[in-house]
N, C-alpha and C positions, 0 to 999 in steps of 0.2 A: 461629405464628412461634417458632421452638426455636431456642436455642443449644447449642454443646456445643464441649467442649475436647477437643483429639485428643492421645495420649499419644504415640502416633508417628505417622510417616507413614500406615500402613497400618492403624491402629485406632483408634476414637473413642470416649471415653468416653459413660455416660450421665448424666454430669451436663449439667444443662441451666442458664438464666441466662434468664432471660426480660426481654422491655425491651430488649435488646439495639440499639445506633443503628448496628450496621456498613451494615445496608441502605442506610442514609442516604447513605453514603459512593458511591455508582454513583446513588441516585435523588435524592440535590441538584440535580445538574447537568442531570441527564432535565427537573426539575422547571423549571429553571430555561428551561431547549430551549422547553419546553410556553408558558410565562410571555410569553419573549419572543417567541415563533413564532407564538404566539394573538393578542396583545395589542399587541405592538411597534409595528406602525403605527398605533395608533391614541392613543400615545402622542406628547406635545406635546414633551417634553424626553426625549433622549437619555441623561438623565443616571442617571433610572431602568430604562433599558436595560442600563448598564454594573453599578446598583446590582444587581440581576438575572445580570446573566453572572456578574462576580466573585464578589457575595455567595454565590452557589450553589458555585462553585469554591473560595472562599476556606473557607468553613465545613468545606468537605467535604475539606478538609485538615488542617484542626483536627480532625477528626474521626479523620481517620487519625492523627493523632498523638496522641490520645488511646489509639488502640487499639495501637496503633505502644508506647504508654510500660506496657498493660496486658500486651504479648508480653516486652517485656524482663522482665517480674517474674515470669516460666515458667522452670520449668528448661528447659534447652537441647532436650531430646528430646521435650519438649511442648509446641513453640512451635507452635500452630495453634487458632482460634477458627472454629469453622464451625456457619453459620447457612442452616436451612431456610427458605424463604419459603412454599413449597408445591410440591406436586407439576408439575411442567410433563409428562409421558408416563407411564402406565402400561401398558407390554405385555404381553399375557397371556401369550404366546411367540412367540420365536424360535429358528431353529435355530443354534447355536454349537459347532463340534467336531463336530458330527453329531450332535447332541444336542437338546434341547428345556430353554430355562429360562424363565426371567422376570426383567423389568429395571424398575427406575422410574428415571426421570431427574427430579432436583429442580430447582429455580430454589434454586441454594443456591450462598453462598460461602463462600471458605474464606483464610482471613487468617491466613496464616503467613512463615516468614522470608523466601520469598521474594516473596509475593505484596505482604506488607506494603511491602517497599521500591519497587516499583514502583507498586506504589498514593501513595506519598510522591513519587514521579518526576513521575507523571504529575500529580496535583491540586500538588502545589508549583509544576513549571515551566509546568506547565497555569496556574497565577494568578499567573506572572509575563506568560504570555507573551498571558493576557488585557490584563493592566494594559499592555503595550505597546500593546498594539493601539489601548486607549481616545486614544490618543496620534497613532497612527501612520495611521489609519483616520479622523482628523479631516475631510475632504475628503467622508467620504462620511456625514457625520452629516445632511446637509441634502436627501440626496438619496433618500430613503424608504427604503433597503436597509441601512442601519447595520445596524437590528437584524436583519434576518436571519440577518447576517454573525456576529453575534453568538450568534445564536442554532445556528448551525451548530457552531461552536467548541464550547457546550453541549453538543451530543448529540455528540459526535467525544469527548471526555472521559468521557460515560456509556460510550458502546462502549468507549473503550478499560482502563475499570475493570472490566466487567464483562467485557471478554478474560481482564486477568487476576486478578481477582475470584472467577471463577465456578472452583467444586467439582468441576466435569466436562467432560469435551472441548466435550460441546456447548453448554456459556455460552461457552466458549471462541470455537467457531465463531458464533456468534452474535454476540459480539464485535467478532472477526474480519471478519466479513461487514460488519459495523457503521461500523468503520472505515472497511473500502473506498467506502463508501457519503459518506461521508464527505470523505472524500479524494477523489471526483468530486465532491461539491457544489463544496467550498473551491479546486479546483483550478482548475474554471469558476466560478470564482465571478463572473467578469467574464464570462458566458458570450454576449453579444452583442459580442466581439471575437471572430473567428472562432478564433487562436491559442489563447486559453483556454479554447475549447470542445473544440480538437483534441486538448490537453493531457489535458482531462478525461476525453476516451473512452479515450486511450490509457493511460493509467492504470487507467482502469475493466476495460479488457479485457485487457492486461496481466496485472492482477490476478486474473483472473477464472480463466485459462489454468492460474496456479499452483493458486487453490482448487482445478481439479478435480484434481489429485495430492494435495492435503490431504483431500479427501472421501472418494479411494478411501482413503488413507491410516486415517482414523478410522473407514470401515467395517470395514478390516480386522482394527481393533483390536478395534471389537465383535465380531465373529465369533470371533476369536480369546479372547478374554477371559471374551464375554458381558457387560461393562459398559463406561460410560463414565466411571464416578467414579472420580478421580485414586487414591485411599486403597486400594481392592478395589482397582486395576489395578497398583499397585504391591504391594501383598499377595500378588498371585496369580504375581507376575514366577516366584517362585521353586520352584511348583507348573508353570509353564509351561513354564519350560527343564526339568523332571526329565524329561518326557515324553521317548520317544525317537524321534516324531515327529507332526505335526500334518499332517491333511487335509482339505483346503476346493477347492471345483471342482471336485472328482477327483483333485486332485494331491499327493500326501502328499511332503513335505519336513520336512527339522528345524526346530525352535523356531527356531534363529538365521536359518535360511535368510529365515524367514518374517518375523523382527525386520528382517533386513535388507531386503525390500520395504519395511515398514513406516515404515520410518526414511525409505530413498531417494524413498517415496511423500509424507510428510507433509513432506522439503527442497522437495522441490518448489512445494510451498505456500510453504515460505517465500522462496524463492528469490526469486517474487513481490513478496511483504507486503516482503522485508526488503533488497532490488535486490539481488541476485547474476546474477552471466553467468549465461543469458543475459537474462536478465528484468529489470534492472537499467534499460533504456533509459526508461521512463517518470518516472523520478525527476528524469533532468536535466528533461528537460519540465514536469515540477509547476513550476518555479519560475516559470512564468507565474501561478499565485495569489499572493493576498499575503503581503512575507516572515514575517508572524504566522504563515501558515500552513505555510511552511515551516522555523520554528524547531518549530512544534509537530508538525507531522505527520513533517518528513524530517528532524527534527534528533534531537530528546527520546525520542518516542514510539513511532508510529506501525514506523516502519521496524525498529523490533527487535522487534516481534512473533511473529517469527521465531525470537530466539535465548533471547528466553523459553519460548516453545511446546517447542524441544526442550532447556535446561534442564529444565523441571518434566516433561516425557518420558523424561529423563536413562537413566532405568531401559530404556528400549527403547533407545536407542542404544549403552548400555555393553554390551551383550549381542548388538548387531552392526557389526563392523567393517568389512565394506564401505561399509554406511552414514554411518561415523564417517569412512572414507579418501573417502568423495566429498564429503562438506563440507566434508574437511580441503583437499582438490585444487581445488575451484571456490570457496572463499575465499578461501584465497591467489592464484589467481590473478585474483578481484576485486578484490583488495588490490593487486596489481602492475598490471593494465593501467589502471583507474579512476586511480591515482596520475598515471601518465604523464597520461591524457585531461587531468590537470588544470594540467597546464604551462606549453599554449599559449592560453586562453582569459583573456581579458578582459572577460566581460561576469562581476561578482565575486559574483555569486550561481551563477553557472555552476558558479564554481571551488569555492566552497563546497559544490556539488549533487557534482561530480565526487568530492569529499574525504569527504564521505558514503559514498558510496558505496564505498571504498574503506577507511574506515575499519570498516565494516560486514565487509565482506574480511575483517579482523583478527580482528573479533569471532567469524567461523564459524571461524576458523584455533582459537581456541583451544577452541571446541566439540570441532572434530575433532582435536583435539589428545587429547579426553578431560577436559582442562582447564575443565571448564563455570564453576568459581567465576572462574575469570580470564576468560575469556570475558563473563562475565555483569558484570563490574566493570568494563569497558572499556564498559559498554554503559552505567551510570553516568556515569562520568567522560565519555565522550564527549557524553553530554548536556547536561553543565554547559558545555563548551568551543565546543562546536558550534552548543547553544540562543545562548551569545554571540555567539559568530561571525555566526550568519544574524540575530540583533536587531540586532545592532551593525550590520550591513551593511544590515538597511533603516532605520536610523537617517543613514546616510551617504547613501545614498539620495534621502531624506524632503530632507535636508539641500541636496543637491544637484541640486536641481528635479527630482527623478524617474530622473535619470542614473546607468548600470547598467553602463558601459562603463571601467573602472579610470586609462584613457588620455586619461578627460576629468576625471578626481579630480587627486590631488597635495595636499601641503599643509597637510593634513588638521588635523594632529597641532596644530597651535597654533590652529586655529578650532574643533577638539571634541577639546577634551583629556580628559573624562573618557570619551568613545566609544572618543578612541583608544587611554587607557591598558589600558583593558576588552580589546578585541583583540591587543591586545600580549600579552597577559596568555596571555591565551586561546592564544593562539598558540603560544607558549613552553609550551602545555599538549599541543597537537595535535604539536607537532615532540617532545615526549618527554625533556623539555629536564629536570633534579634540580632542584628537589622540586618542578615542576610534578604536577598528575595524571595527564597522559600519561604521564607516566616510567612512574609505577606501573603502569598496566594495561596499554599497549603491551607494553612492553621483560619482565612476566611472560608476555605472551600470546608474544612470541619466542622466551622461555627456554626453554616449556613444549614448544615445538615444536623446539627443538631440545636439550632434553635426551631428546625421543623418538625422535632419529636416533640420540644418544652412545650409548644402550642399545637400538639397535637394534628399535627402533619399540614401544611397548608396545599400541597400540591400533592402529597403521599400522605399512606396511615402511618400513624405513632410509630408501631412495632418497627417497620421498615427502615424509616430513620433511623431509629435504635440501635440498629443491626448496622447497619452501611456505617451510621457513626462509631460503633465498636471496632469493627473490621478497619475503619480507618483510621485509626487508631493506631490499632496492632500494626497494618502497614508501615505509618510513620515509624514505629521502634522499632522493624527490621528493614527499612531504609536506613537510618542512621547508623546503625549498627553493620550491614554490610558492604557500607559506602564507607565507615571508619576501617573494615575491614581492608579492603582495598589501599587505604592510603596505608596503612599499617603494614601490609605485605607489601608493597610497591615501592613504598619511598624510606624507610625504615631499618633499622637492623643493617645487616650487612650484603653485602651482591651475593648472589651465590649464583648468577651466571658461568663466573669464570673460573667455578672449583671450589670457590670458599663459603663452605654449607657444612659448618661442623657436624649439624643437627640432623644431616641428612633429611634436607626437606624439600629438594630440589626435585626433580623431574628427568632422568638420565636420554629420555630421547623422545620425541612428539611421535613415534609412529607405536610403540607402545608405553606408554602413557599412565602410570600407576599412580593415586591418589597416595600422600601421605599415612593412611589411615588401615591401607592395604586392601581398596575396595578399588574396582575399574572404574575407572576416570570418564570424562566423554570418549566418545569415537575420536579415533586418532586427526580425522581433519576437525572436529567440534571442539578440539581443544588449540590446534596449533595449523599452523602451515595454512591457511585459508584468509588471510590479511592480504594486503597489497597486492604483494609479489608472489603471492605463495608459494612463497619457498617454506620448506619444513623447517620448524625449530629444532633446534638443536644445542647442544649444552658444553660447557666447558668451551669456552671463548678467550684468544690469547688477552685479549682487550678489554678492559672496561666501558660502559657508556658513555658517553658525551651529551653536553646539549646538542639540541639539534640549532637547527640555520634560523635565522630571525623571518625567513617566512613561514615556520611552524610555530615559533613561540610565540611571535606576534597576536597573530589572533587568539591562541588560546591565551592568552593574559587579556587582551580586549575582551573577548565574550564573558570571560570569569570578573572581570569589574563590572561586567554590567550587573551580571548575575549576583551582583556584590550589591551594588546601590539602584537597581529597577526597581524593588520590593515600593521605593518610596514613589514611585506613578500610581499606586494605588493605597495610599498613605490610610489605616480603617479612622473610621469619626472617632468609635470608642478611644484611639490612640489621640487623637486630633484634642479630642475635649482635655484630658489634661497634659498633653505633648505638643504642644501647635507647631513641628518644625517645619513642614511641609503641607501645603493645601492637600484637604481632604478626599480621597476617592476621585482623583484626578480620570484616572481611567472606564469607575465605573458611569462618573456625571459626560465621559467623551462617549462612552455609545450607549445611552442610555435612551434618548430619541427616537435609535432604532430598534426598542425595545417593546410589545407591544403588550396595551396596559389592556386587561380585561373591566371593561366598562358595568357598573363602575368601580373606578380602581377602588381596587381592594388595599385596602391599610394595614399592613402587616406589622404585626407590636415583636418587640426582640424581647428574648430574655431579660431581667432584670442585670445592669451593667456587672452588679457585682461579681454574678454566674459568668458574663463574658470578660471578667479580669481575672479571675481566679480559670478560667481553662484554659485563657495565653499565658498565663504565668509557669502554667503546671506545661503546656505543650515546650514552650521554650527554654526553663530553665529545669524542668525536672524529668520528662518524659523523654526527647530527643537526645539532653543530655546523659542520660542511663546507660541509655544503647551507645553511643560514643563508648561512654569511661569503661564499660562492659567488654567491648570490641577492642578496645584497647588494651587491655588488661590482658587479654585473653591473646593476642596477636601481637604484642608490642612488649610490653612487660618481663612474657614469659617468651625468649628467642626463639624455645625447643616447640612453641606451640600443643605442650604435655595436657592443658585443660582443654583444648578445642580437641584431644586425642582422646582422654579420657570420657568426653560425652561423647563421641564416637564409639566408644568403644562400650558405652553404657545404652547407647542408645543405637545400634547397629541396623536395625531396620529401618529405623525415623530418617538416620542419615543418609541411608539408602535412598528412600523414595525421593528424598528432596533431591538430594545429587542426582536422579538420573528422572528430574522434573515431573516426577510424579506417574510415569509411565506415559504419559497422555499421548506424545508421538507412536509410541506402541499401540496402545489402545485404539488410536486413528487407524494405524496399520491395520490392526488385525477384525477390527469392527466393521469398517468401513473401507478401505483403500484397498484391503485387500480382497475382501467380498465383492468389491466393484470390479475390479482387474477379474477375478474371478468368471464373473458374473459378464462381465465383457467377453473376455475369449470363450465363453458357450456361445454368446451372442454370435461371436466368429465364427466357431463352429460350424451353428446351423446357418449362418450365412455361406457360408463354404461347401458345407455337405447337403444341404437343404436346398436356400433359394436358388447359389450357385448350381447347386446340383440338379436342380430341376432345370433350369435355363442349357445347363451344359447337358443334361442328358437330353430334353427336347430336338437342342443340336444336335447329336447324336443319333437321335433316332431318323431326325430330318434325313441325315447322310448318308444312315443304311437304306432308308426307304429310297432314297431319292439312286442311290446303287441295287437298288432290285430293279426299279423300275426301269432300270439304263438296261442291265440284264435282260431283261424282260423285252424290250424297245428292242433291243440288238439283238435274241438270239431267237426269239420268237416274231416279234410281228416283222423285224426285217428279214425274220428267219424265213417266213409264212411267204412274204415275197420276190425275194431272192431267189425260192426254190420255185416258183410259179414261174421264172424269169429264166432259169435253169432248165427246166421242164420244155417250155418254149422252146430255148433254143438247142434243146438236144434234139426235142422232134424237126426243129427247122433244119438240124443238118441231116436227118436223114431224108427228108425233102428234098434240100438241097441238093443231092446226088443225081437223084432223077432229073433235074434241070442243068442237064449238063451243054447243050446249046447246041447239039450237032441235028441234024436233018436226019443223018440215017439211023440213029439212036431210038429219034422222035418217030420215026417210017416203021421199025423193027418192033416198037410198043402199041404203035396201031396196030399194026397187024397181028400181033401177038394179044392183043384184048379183042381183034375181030374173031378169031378161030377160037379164042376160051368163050367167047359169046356165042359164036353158033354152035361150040360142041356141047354149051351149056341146052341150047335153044331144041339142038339133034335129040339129046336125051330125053329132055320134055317132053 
């Protein structure tokens, strides 16, 4: 086991450092999977189940911040610690370029600016969003599956360290795979309710769809390259574009032609892992596992797999712009429609699953913007605000007998006042509201897009900018506005759980399920009964809510402060020039090293200042703020909810589509899922009646033939000799007579053939 410190991206010194505990940091939590996975049932108290999740999570945080406090004491261009474990493939060859080399791939990681922070993401909010759970999962401590639940959570934290952990594409994919693996456990985790089973395959196969675009993707890179370690693959970027062209298949095309497969191949994959159109549809569905599992999997983690994969790729995509304009084109406009989907929905993990996904939108905007440090900092910030959101939300939840439907809440805010200040919070973070952290990362991920239209696209054309920056726009104002919604019906007004709903706007029972508007609602589990426990909501309750326990409030007031004051780790210059509170671009000047400059570097001019104060002024204090006093007005104001009824009732079809997200799971159905199911049992068919049918009729025919020929064998040819045998010995017993052994017998027949011989002899 070797360490070694790398001087830049693409070289590693030979100093070594033996002892090294980074392994630690991915095999805690494995260790802990094993602990509880092996042993958990047979454990009497649950209490060393939890001691077991956390403690393996929690160290393994400390641990990164250990090595986290030994990267800041590197100079800047030396920020990386990478450690061999052992060889995992030695190829003796392959062909690469037409050529013949040799490749090993290690089980090795590599702990640098970028990998370190998300290794802090995932084991920090990974051991907050344990410690909820120990809380929130109380229901199922008695019923022998705690700890598995727990123990899955485990191994979903080793996969996701060792996604981005690992030194080469393939711990990457190993990761990656790891995950998805994962994310069907957790998703069915209730997997004897049919919904949470359905949820789970659809996700699993979802998933699966995008992998194969990321497999062709990273074979391509092999072939192309000859390696999969991050350091050589980016070394080689700039031996690879001199060439003045590459041929693989038979097909010779240029370096970038080839970057740009490569790119559109490995989006693909994320598309998937990270829900963008069209692959997106499976995320609202997870939210049938428990909310633990979707603060950790669809909130923090999991779902940006994606936009770290082509960050630390960064060098393949800066060098093809097609690639860079389809990410920019299908984020943004994940960004805009996922927004809308989140408008009309009431069930408030829904609207939380919709705003995921849409803020994910954001995050590929500023990828394909070029903009990977802004892009990659909204993938931060969105975790701290979002992990809130979805704890807070199965806190209210937990709170309210299991109830998922926003129209049976109300009230909130003075029976869980630290839940609700946490959301509030959080909130003000997600609408982009100064100095929340959305301001920061949003409102640069916009800028960034549209100071690529002012100059005339520098990685994309004009128009495209344009567009993405419009649509993100529009996003940002029904974010605010559906996320003010939510607090408005949640925390507001009056409970009408337990009967008191003058306005009748309540929901009389989760298995049917009627929109206030008097349009069908979701499916009876898409709206309720699909959280935790799933148990079915249910309405008129003797009791009011409560706070919950201080290990569910806890983290979600931690995650919501961060989400409060992180904005400032990426503090912009334009704010710095006449705000100096905070050093400037803290986050983008930390991985900016592994950021790879196109030689030579291109100088990119920003708009004129005044254009970038005048569009933070109008995002934060005029645009964001709309949608709020809008949403408020509409949901807060008026108790009877009579204006949000009336444009229902003016707009009856718009409400429609939105409400039942545009048909597109229909449209999957009937286009494709069901033409394929179709299309498969013909398959069956003529596998059944056809190849089976030939195979089994062959047998068939073998068994009559092979029953003639016994016939045949038995009644003929043993027939043919039996009777020859028969024949014989009928004539042998009339033979036999005449030897009957006496002398005077034998004396009587002599001389009875003498006298027929001479009487014969006489006549002659």
């Amino acid at each position: 086991m070797t360490t070694t410190m790398s001087l830049e991206p693409s070289a590693v010194t030979a100093a070594t450092h033996s002892g090294s505990l980074l392994w630690l940091i991915p095999f805690l939590p494995f260790f802990g999977f094993l602990l509880n996975g092996l042993t958990g049932r047979k454990l009497r108290s649950t209490k060393v189940v939890d001691a077991i999740a956390l403690g393996s999570v929690g160290i393994s945080f400390l641990l990164t911040l250990f090595h986290f406090a030994q990267l800041i004491g590197l100079p800047a261009d030396s920020r990386s610690i990478h450690q061999t474990l052992w060889t995992w493939f030695d190829v003796g060859g392959a062909h690469v370029l037409g050529g013949l080399t040799t490749f090993k791939i290690a089980w090795a990681y590599k702990f640098d600016a970028l990998s370190a922070c998300m290794a802090l993401l995932v084991t920090g909010a990974g051991f907050l969003i344990h410690l909820f759970s120990t809380g929130y999962m109380a229901e199922e401590r008695n019923d022998g599956r705690y700890y598995r639940f727990m123990a899955y959570m485990n191994l979903f934290v080793f996969s996701m360290l060792n996604l981005v952990l690992g030194a080469n594409i393939l711990m990457m994919f190993l990761g990656w795979e790891g995950v998805g693996l994962c994310s069907y456990l957790l998703i069915g985790f209730y997997f004897e309710k049919e919904f949470a089973a359905v949820a789970g395959k659809k996700a699993f196969v979802t998933n699966r769809i995008g992998d194969f675009g990321f497999m062709i993707g990273f074979f391509l890179i092999l072939m192309v390259f000859g390696s999969l370690d991050y350091d050589t693959l980016m070394g080689s970027v700039r031996g690879i574009m001199a060439l003045p062209s590459i041929t693989l298949f038979h097909h010779t095309a240029s370096p970038t032609w080839w970057f740009n497969l490569i790119g559109c191949c490995l989006f693909v994959g994320a598309m998937g892992k990270s829900a963008q159109i069209p692959l997106y549809v499976w995320l609202p569905d997870a939210m049938a596992g428990p909310t633990p599992v979707s603060a950790l999997i669809h909130a923090a983690t999991m779902v940006t797999s994606g936009l770290y994969m082509i960050t630390r790729l960064n060098f393949i995509y800066i060098n093809a712009p097609v690639a860079l304009s389809v990410v920019l084109l299908f984020g943004s406009l994940t960004a805009f429609v996922a927004a809308t989907m989140g408008l009309a929905q009431y069930d408030i993990k829904k609207v939380l699953a919709y705003s995921t996904v849409s803020q994910l939108g954001y995050m590929f905007m500023g990828m394909g913007a070029g903009a990977f440090a802004s892009g990659m900092f909204h993938v931060f910030t969105h975790a701290f605000f979002k992990a809130s959101l979805f704890l807070g939300s199965g806190a209210v939840i937990a709170a309210c007998h299991h109830e998922q439907d926003m129209r049976n809440m109300g009230g909130l805010r003075k029976l869980m006042p630290i839940t609700s200040l946490a959301m509030i919070l959080a909130t003000f973070a997600i609408a982009g509201i100064f100095p929340f952290s959305g301001f920061f990362s949003k409102d640069e991920i916009l800028w960034q897009v549209f100071n690529g239209w002012y100059h005339h696209g520098l990685y994309n054309g004009p128009a495209l900018n344009l567009v993405a920056w419009i649509l993100g726009m529009l996003g940002a104002f029904f974010t605010a506005f559906y996320m003010t919604r939510l607090i408005a019906m949640t925390f507001y007004g009056d409970y009408r759980g337990a009967g008191n709903d003058p306005y009748g706007l309540s929901v009389p029972s989760a298995a049917h399920a009627h929109d206030d508007h008097g349009h069908d609602d979701d499916h009876a589990h898409g709206a309720h009964g699909h959280d935790s426990h799933g148990a079915q909501a249910h309405h008129g309750h003797g009791h009011a809510p409560t706070e919950v326990s201080w290990r569910m409030w806890l983290p979600v007031l931690i995650l919501a402060c961060l989400a409060t004051v992180g904005g400032f780790l990426n503090y912009p210059e334009s704010l710095h020039r006449i705000l100096p509170i905070v050093p400037a671009e803290l986050f983008t000047k930390w991985i900016e090293p592994l950021l790879y400059q196109v030689a030579p570097v291109v100088h990119v001019e920003h708009a004129p200042p005044a254009i970038e104060y005048g569009l933070m002024l109008w995002a934060t204090l005029v645009w964001a703020p709309s949608a709020m006093i809008l949403a408020w007005w509409i949901y807060k104001v008026d108790p009877s909810w009579s204006r949000a009824k009336a444009f229902v009732a003016r707009f009856p079809n718009l409400y429609r589509w939105v409400n039942a997200k545009y048909y597109v799971d229909e449209f999957y159905e009937a286009a494709l899922i069901g033409p394929t199911k179709r299309f498969s049992a013909q398959l069956w068919s003529f596998d059944t009646w056809v190849v089976d049918g030939m195979v089994n009729g062959a047998a068939r025919f073998t068994v009559l033939w092979a029953d003639s020929m016994h016939w045949v064998d038995q009644k003929i040819v043993d027939g043919l000799v039996n009777g020859v045998a028969w024949l014989i010995q009928q004539t042998s017993l009339v033979f036999r007579r005449l030897q009957s052994g006496r002398f005077q017998h034998y004396a009587f027949v002599m001389f009875l053939g003498f006298l027929v011989f001479a009487f014969w002899k006489f006549l002659a």
